[in-house]
DRENMAR-580691 format. One record per residue (C-alpha): residue in one letter; x, y, z. Coordinates in steps of 0.001 Angstrom, whole numbers, plus 500000, padded with zeros to 6 digits. Last residue first. Example, Ala and Ser with C-alpha at 12.3 -4.5 7.8 and 13.67 -1.06 7.14 Angstrom:
BEGIN
S513670498940507140/A512300495500507800/
// end
This chain:
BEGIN
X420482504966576840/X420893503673579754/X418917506516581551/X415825506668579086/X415206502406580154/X415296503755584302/X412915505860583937/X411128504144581950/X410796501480584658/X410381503794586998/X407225505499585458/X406177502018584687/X406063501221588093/X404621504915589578/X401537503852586830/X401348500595588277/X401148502142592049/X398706504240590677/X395830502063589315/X396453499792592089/X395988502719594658/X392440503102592906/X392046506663591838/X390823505755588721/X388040503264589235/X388725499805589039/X388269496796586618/X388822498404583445/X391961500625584287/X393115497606586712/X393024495262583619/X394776497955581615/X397834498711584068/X399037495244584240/X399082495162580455/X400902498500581075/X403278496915583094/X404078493470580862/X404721496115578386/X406849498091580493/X408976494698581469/X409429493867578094/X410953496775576946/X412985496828580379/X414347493932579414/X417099493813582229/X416985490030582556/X416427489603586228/X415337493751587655/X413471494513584461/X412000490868582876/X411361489742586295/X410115492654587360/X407518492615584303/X406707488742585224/X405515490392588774/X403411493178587204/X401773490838585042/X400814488124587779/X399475490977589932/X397085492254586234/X395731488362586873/X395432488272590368/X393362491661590306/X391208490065587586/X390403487745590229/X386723485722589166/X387578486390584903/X389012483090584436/X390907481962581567/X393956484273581509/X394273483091585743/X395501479878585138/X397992480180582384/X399282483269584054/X399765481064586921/X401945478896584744/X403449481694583619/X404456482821586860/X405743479214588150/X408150479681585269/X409273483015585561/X410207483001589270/X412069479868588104/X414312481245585635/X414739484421587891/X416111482473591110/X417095485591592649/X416194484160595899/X413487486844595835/X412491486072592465/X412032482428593418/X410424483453596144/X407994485542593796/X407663482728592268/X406280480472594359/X404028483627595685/X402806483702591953/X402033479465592142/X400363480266595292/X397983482374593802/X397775480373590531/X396654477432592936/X393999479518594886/X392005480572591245/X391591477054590428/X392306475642586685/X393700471859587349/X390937471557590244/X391481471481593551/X391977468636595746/X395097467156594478/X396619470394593014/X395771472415596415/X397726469591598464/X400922469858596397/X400866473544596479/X400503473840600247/X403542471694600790/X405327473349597749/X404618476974599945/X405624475034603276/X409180474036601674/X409574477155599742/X409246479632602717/X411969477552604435/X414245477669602089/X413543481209601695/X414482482463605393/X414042486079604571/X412193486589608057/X409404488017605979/X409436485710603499/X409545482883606409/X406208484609607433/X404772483867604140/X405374480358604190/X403532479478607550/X400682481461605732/X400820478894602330/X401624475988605313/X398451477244607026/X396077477427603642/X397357473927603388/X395566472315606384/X392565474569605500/X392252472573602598/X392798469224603607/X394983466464602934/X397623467003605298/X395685465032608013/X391936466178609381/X392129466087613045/X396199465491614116/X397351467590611069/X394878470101611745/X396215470493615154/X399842470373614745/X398979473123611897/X396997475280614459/X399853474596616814/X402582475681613869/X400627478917613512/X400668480107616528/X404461479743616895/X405067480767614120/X403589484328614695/X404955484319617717/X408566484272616103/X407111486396613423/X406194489840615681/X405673491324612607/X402503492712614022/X400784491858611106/X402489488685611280/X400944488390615084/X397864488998613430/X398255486197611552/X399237483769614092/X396394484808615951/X394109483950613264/X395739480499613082/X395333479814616932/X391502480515616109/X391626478135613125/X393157475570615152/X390412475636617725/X387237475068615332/X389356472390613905/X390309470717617243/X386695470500617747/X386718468575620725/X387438471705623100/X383809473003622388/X382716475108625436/X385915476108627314/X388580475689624463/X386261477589622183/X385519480279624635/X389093480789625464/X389900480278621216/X387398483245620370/X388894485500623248/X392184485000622093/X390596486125618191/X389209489218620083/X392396490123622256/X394768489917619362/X392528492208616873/X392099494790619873/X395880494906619774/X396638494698615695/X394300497673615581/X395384498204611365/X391877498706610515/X391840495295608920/X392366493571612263/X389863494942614423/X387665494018611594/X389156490747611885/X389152490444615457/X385137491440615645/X384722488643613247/X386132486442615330/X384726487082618473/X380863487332617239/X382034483587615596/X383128482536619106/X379859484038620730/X377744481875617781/X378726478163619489/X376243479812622621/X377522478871625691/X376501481929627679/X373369482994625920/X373602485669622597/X372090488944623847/X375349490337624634/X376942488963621611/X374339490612619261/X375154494119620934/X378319493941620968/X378175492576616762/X375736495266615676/X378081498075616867/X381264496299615809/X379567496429612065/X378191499862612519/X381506500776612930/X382833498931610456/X380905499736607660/X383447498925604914/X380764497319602461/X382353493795603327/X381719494205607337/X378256495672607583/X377419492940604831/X378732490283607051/X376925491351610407/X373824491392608438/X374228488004606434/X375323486375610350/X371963487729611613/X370234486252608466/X371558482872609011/X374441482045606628/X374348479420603288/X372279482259601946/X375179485130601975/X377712482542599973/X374926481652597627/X374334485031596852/X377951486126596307/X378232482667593929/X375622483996592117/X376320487468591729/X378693487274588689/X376722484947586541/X373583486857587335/X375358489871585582/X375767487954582708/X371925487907581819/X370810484292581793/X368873483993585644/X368397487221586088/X366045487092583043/X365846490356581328/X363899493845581027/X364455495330577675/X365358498912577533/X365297501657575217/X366618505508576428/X364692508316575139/X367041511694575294/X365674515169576043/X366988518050574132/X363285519020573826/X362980519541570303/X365643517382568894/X365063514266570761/X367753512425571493/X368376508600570338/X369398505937572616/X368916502378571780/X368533498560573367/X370067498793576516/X369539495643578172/X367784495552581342/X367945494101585113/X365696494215587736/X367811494231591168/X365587496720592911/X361472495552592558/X359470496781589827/X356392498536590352/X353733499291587310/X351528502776587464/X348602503707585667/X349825507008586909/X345685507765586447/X344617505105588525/X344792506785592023/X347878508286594125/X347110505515596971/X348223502673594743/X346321499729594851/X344305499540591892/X347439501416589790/X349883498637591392/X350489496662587840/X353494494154588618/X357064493431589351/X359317490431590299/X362784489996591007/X363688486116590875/X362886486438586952/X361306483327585143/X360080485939582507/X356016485128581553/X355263488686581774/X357484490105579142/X358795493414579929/X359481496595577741/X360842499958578676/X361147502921577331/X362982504949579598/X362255509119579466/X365658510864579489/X366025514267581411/X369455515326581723/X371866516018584666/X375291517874585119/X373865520896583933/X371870521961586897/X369970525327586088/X367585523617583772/X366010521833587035/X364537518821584881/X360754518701585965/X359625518206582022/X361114514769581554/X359023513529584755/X355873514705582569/X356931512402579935/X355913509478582279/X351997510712582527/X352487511324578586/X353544507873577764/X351114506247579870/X351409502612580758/X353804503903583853/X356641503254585542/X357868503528589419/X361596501778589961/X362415500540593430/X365950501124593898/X369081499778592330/X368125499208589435/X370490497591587180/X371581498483583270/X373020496578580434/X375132497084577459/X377511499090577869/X378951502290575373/X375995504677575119/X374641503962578746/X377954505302579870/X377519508687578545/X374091508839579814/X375245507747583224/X377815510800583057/X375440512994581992/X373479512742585089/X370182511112585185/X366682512318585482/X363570510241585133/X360804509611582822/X359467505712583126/X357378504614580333/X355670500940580075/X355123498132576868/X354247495319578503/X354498491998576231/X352735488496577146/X349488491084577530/X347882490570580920/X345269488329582477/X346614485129582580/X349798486791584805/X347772489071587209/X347339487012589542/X351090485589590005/X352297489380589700/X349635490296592270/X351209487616594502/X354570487907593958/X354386492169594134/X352545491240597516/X355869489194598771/X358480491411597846/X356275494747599514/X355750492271602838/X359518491656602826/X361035494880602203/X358435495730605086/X359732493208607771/X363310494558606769/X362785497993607531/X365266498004610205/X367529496043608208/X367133498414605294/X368718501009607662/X371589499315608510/X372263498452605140/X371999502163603699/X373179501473600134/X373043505111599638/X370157505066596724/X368383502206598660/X368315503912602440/X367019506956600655/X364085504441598822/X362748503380601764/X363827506526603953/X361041508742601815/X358306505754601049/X358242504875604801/X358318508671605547/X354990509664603928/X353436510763600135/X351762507461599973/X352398504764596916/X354890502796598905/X352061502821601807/X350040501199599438/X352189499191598166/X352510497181601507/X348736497373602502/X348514493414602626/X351149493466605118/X349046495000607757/X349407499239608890/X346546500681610988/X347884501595614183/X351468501847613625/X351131503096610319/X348583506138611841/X350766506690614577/X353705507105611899/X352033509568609919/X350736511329613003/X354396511761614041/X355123512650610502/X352843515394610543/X353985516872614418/X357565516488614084/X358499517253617597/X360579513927617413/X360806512236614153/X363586510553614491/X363335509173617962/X359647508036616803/X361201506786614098/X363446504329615532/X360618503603618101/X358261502854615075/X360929500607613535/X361843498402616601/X358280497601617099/X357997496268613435/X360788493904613821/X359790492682617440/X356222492046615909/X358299490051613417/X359913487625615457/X360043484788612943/X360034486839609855/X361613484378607203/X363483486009604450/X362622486822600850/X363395490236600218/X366332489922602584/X367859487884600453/X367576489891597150/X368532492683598994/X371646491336600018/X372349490116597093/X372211493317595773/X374054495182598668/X376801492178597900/X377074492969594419/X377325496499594623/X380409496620597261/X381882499400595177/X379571502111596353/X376606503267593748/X375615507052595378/X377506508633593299/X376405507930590058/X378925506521587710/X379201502943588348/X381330500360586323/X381556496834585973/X384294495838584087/X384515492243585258/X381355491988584988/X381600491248580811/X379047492747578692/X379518496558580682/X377188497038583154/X375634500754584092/X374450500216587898/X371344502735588855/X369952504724591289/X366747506937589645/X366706510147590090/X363012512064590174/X361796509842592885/X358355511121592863/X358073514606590606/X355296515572593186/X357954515898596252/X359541518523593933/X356155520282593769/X355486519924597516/X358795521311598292/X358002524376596358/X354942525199598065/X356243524694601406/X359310526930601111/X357058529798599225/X355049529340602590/X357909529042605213/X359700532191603515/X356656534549603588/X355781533669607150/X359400533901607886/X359012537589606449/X361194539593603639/X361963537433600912/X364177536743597869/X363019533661596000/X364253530579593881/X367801531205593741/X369066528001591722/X369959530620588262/X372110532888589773/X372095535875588409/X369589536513589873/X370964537107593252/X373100539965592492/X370155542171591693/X367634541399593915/X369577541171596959/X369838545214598279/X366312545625596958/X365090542717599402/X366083544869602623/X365711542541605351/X366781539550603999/X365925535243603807/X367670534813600093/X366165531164599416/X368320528926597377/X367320525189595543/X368635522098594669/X372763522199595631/X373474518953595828/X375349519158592066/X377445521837593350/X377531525148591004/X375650526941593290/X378458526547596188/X381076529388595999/X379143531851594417/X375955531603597162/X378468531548599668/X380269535788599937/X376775537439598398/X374725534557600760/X376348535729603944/X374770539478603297/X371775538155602372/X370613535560604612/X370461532059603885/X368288529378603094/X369352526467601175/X368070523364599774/X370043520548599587/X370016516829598156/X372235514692599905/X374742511950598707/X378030515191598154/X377582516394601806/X380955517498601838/X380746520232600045/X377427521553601889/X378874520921605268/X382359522767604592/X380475525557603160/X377910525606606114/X380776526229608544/X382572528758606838/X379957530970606359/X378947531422609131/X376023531022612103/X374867527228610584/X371651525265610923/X370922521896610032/X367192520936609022/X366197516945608307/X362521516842608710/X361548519263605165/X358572520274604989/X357513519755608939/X360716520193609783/X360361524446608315/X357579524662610574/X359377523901614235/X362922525966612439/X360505529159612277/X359262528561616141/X362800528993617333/X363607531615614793/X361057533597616326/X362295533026619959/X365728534671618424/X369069533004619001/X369512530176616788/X369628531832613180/X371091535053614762/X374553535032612369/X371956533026609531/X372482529801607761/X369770527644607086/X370229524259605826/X367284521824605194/X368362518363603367/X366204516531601599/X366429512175600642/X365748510964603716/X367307509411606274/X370013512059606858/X373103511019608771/X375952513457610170/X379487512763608438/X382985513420610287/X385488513474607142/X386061517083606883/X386370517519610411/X389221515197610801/X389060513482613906/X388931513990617633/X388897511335619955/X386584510928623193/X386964507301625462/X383786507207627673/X381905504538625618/X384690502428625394/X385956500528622856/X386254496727623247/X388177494767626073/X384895495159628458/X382839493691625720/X379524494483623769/X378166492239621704/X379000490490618390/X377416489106614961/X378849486927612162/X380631487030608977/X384464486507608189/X384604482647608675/X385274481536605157/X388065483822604418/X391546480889605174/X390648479889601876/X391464482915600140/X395302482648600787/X397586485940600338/X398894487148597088/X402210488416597120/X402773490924594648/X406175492012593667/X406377496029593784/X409073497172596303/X411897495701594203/X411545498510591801/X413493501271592899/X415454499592594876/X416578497418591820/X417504500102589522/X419632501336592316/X421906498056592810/X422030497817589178/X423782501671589053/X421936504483588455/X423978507905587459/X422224510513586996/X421894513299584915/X420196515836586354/X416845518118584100/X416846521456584731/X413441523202584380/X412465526677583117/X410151528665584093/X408024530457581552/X406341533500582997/X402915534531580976/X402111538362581317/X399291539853581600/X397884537790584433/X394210538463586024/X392969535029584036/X395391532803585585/X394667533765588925/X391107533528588546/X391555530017586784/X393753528865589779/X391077529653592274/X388655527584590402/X391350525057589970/X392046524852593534/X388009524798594623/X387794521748592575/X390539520026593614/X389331521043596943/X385942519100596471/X387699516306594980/X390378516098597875/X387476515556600381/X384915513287598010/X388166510647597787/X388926511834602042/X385160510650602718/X385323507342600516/X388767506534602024/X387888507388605288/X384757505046605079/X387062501577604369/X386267500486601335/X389516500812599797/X390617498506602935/X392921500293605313/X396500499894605691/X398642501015603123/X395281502857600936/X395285505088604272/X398464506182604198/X398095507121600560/X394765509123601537/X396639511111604175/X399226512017601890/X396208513337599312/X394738515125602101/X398302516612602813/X398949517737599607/X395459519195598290/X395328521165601795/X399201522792600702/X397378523752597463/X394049524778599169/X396005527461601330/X392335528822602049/X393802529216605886/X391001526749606877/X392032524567604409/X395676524736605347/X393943523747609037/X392197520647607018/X395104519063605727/X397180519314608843/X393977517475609863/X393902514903607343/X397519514368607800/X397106513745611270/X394580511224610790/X396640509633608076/X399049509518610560/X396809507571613022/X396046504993609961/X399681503340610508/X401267503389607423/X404607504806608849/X404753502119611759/X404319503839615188/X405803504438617874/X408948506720616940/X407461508127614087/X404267508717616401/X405572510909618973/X407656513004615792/X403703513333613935/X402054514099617292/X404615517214618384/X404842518458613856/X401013518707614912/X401612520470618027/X403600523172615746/X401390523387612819/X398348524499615272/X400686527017616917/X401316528431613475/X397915528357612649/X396226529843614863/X392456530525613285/X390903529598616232/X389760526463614985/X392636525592613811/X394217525880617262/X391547523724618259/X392496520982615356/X396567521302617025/X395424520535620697/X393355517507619485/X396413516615617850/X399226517447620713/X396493515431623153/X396368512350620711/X400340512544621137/X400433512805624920/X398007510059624764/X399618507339622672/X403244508243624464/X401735507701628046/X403122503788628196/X406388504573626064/X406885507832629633/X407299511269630192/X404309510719632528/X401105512576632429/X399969515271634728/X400717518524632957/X399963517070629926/X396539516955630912/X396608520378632511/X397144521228628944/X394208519861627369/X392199521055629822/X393516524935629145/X392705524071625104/X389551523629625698/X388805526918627836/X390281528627625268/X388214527242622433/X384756527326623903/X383330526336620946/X380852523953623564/X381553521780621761/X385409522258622385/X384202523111626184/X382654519587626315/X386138518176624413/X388375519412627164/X386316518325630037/X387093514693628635/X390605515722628415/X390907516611631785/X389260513454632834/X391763511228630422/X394742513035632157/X393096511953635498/X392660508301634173/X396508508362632446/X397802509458635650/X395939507398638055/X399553504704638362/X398849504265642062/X395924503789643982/X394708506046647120/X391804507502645498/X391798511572646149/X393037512779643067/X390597509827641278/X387258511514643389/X388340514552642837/X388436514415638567/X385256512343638733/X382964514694640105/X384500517429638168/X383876515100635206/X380115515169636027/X379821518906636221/X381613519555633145/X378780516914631581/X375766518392633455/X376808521774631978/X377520520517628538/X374033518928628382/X373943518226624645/X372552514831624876/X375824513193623443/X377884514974625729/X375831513926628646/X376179510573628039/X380153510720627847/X379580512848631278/X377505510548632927/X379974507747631699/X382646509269633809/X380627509826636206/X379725505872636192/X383414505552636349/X384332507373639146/X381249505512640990/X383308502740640518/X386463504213641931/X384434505309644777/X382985502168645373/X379350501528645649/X377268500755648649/X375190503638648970/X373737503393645244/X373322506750643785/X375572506136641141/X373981502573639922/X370974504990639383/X372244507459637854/X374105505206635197/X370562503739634247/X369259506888634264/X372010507870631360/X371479504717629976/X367807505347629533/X368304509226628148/X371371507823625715/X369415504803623908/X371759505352620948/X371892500953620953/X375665501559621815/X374817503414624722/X372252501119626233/X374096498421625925/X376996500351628038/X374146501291630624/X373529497722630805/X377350496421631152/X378165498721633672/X376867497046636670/X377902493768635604/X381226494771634784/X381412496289638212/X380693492997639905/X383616491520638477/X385720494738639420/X384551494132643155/X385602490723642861/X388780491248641732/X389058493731644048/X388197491577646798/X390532488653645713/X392994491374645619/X393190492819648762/X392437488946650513/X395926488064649152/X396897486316646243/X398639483225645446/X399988482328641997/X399660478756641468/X402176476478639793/X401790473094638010/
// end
């Protein structure tokens, strides 16, 4: 064995940098946990120590300055990297380039928020100035061409804009592999300067190109999928408007003709154009640790490292269901206005203000989950008023003017402008008494999940239902019913998140004194009942799947679950067997639509009926007749009282703080109904909607949860949270929760490893191969340190590096990694084990990559061999390796074969419904087989379009499956019309 010596320089900066971790780590908890004011004291303080370093007390600056950002305090922040930027010039240690380039750009992004463009842009350049020509500088110099190119946007120069983009995109071709996520990034904000211009045809293109990088190497759930989805809708939308006009001020049609070539495709070409498709289907087994916690780590991101993305993706939170904007060219410069925007948060908390135009547009458009009303003056609202009232989160307009004759006329013609006034006084009043009206109609949508008989085709039209439905649900359902063992912690933590919230909000800061004071768990439906906050984010958090949220409030999910039991238990002798209750609600069309053609319905909120048919009815009558994507439909619902449901609900009126007259009944989120009828009534064009509440336990959506549920309840609740974060696509607040869990965790606590791991998989599924690598490394340290005779434990972490080493395609390591975990597993548990064969299947798949098919065979037939012993005859995980069998088989051009081990996948998969994905896979493959083996392209396009009608049903219609089998058949066809 050989030692590396080192002299007394380095020991003491390795100590030093030791002892800086410590130092830092607080203030960096702080950060995470949004605690800026603290960590900002806290990095004072470590600053103003006379002992410390100067290239330590560069990096508390440096965090001064990150802090300072957040709090607004541009000054303070400039100030702070001007601290830092001498002290690096000055510190006698080479390779500072990349730090002092980072310092300049830090200064860069205060004067960008500061919208002081030029200023911006001058940092940005004295960072290039200083860096390197150099692979190790290539990330930066091309993150500086794209921050350079969005302020160019910004000031409306386009052409320079286009050119530092076209800089990033050529550093990155050369670095990068095409479907890395950065050029998505860059798409998106090519995208958005053609947006600026109003060139919403160009915009379309490169959103869309942005959005098929990101469906290469992000999850569908990933947030910049949902946010670019809602993006390129909105300009869709704006495109065919546009088009329309243009259309409709044309005399004359022009017909352009289109030449069709005639070419020539030889076998070789046929194949490249479909040989891209096969589906390999990677091992499920090898899942079962993606859940857990974390903390925060020196190797993770840091809180000083800035990065600009697209603007149109960039969300700001609203806990509640309202949204104030006002928009106004003096809106934040007048000592009246000051005082106006105090009074308008006390109707409305949440209150964004915009100077033009172009600002609030792009907020209101892209704030598709929020309910808006609008105040704006009159001269902007002529140009915006037209361009946004027809947006569904558009509630309500106020015309704030100085001359109201001048905005009379133009204004009402629009049917959401509820008032043209003079006076603030006038506008905060008219403001007020509307809100309370709409805040009378209590939860006037309700969030619901249309089911069709079978799951498999679940579907969900309102916008706020995210494709991770089942797992919020279960999540719920867990939650609901969870131990509280540090609840006083719970309930702390949720008055200080509100207080932060709430700041200067005078009523709701009484509000919450008053629940802090007075609140006990026996008074959990009556605070549902109240006209406060708890109700207001309760339900908010619910409609958006807020999980984050709903952990927060977790202590009073549970109280409300547990007094519902309890009345419901009461109450049971003393009812009818048979409720017969009204709920009157508005839904958009396309729920009613839906409702005609399935068969049951979910709530996915708390749901408010009533005994009275005419209290309910008066929900019908609040319909906004200006918004014609909605209807009013009044539920009739009935519910037998002796169900064995898991979701219970019961008669509140004696409890509720709105009185007996509601004669109100509360049922809990996850109740399920069947549709019974829907008939409309003539006279009020209102529709009455029959429902039958059912047992979760025997309705088929139960079927389809209950192996989610049990996987989320054979976890601890921390570990539920983490994994929830982590399957909805919340990976930020995933890595959030997981730093700060693994800095709270003690030093040889088993959980760190898991923290570790799960980190290194989300790392992992956003394509950050790096991070990914040092996570799951620092999962096997710990694990060889603290639990080195679990050789099981250990070969899973040596198989997680393998994979992301295939990721990499850096296969020789990958191998290598993966052979010790096998060496491993074969020493502790033998060949005859599970996760002993989901490393051959893996070992396999890197051989595909390295084309060495033999080889690929030889561990796939291992893995096969095992899975048929201990599996059973008809197990998803054996038609998935059957397919990659094939598609081997296929590769080696071993067509017979391919086909065989597909069938008898098919076989497998045709009488399950758990991986409908699998199944339409399986199709695609045996249509290749058929196209590119035998040349039946007949065949192949209906093996395709079978393909293509399980992912129709199972997925929503942008789904990158939906169009990679439509660009396959396309081909295919292709191909077919050119032979003959």
């Amino acid at each position: 064995m050989s030692f590396v010596k080192r002299n007394p320089s380095q020991t003491a900066a390795l100590v030093e940098a030791e002892t800086n971790i410590d130092l830092f780590r607080q203030g960096d908890l702080l950060f995470w946990k949004g605690e800026y004011e603290k960590a900002k004291q806290h990095f004072q303080a470590v600053s103003n120590q006379p002992w410390i370093s100067p290239s330590a007390l560069a990096r508390c600056l440096n965090s001064l300055g990150a802090l300072n950002g957040k709090l607004k305090h541009y000054k303070e922040a400039i100030n702070n990297y001007c601290e830092q930027l001498n002290i690096l010039l000055n510190l006698n240690i080479p390779d500072q380039e990349e730090n002092i380039a980072r310092c300049y750009m830090s200064m860069g992004m205060v004067y960008w928020l500061e919208q002081h463009y030029d200023l911006a842009i001058e940092k940005y350049k004295e960072a290039l100035s200083v860096l390197p020509d150099s692979e190790s500088a290539s990330n930066l110099i091309s993150d500086i061409y794209k921050n350079m190119g969005n302020l160019y946007t910004k000031k409306h120069e386009f052409a320079s804009a286009q050119l530092y983009f076209e800089k990033a995109l050529d550093i990155d071709r050369h670095h990068l592999k095409e479907d890395h996520p950065d050029f998505g990034q860059t798409y998106a904000n090519i995208g958005t300067m053609y947006y600026t211009k109003r060139d919403y045809q160009q915009a379309l293109n490169y959103f869309e190109q942005a959005r098929e990088t990101w469906r290469k190497s992000l999850r569908s759930s990933h947030v910049y999928l949902q946010s670019m989805e809602k993006t390129i809708y909105n300009v869709q939308t704006k495109l065919d408007a546009s088009n329309k006009k243009t259309l409709s001020s044309k005399n004359d049609a022009t017909i352009c003709k289109t030449t069709t070539e005639n070419h020539s495709y030889t076998e070789k070409t046929e194949n490249a154009l479909l040989a891209e498709y096969f589906s390999l289907i990677p091992p499920a087994i090898q899942q079962e640790e993606i859940q857990s916690d974390s903390g925060l780590d020196s190797d993770g991101e840091s809180i000083s490292d800035i990065s600009v993305e697209s603007e149109l993706i960039e969300v700001e939170e609203n806990l509640e269901y309202y949204t104030l904007i006002w928009c106004g060219k003096s809106v934040n410069s007048t000592e009246e206005n000051r005082r106006t925007k105090v009074e308008f948060r006390k109707i409305i908390n949440f209150l964004k203000t915009f100077e033009t135009n172009e600002e609030c547009r792009t907020y209101i458009e892209r704030s598709v989950d929020e309910k808006i009303v609008l105040i704006i003056s009159g001269n902007l609202g002529q140009d915006l008023v037209p361009e946004i009232h027809y947006l569904e989160q558009i509630v309500a307009v106020y015309i704030y003017c100085e001359n109201i004759k001048d905005h009379i006329e133009w204004s009402a013609t629009y049917g959401k402008v509820k008032a043209v006034v003079l006076t603030t006084n006038d506008l905060v009043q008219r403001i007020m008494e509307d809100q309370k009206r709409r805040n009378n109609v209590r939860e006037e949508e309700v969030s619901i999940s249309i089911v069709k008989p079978s799951f498999a085709s679940l579907q969900t039209t309102h916008q706020s239902i995210k494709i991770n439905f089942l797992f919020f649900l279960s999540y719920i359902d867990v939650l609901s019913r969870m131990d509280l063992d540090s609840r006083e912690a719970m309930y702390n933590d949720f008055v200080s998140f509100c207080e932060d919230y709430y700041t200067n909000n005078r009523p709701d800061l009484g509000t919450l004194n008053d629940f802090q004071h007075n609140y006990s768990p026996s008074d959990a439906v009556q605070w549902y009942t109240r006209d406060t906050f708890i109700y207001r984010i309760l339900n908010k958090a619910l409609r958006t799947e807020d999980i984050t949220v709903l952990y927060k409030l977790r202590f009073y999910i549970v109280d409300l679950h547990r007094q519902l039991m309890q009345l419901q238990m009461t109450q049971a002798n003393l009812q009818k067997s048979t409720l017969h209750v009204y709920r009157g609600a508005q839904i958009s069309v396309k729920e009613l639509e839906a409702m005609k053609t399935n068969t049951l319905i979910c709530m996915n909120s708390f749901l408010s009926a009533s005994h009275s048919r005419e209290v309910a009815s008066m929900f019908c009558n609040s319909l906004n007749e200006n918004n014609q994507s909605e209807t009013s439909v009044l539920f009739e619902i009935e519910a037998c009282t002796q169900l064995n449901t898991s979701m219970p609900f019961a008669d509140i009126s004696h409890l509720s703080a709105m009185g007996a007259v509601e004669q109100e009944i509360l049922f809990l989120p996850g109740s399920v109904f069947t549709i019974d009828a829907i008939s409309q009534n003539v006279e009020s064009s209102s529709w009455t909607v029959k429902l039958t509440l059912v047992d979760r336990e025997e309705n088929d959506l139960e079927s389809a949860t209950r192996l989610v549920k049990n996987e989320l309840e054979d976890k601890e609740t921390l570990s539920i949270f983490g994994n929830l974060l982590h399957r909805m696509g919340k990976y930020k607040e995933a890595e959030r929760y997981y730093k700060q869990l693994l800095n709270s965790l003690k030093e040889n606590d088993p959980r760190i490893s898991k923290c570790y791991t799960s980190l290194g998989t989300i790392k992992r599924e956003k394509a950050d191969y790096s991070s990914a690598y040092s996570y799951y490394s620092k999962a096997l340290e710990f694990n060889m340190r603290f639990s080195a005779s679990d050789q099981v434990l250990i070969a899973k972490d040596y198989r997680n590096i393998g994979l992301v080493m295939k990721d990499k395609a850096d296969y020789d390591r990958a191998l290598e990694n993966l052979t010790k975990a096998l060496n491993l597993l074969l020493s502790a548990v033998g060949d005859d084990n599970l996760i002993t064969a989901s490393v051959y299947h893996n070992i396999g798949l890197v051989y595909v990559e390295l084309y060495e098919y033999e080889s690929a065979l030889s561990n796939l037939y291992k893995c096969l061999q095992t899975e048929t012993r201990l599996l059973s005859t008809d197990h998803p995980e054996i038609a998935s390796i059957l397919n990659n069998v094939g598609v081997v088989h296929y590769l080696m051009k071993d067509y017979d074969f391919a086909l065989e081990h597909y069938k008898k996948a098919l076989s497998i998969q045709t009488t399950s419904t758990e991986k409908q994905s699998d199944l339409a896979n399986t199709y695609i493959n045996i249509g290749l087989v058929h196209a590119t083996g035998f040349k039946n392209y007949p065949e192949a396009i209906s093996k395709f379009e079978m393909s293509l009608q399980i992912f129709q049903n199972t997925l929503p219609a942008n789904h990158p499956s939906i169009i990679r089998t439509q660009n396959i058949i396309q081909k295919t066809k292709q191909i077919l019309n050119n032979k003959r």
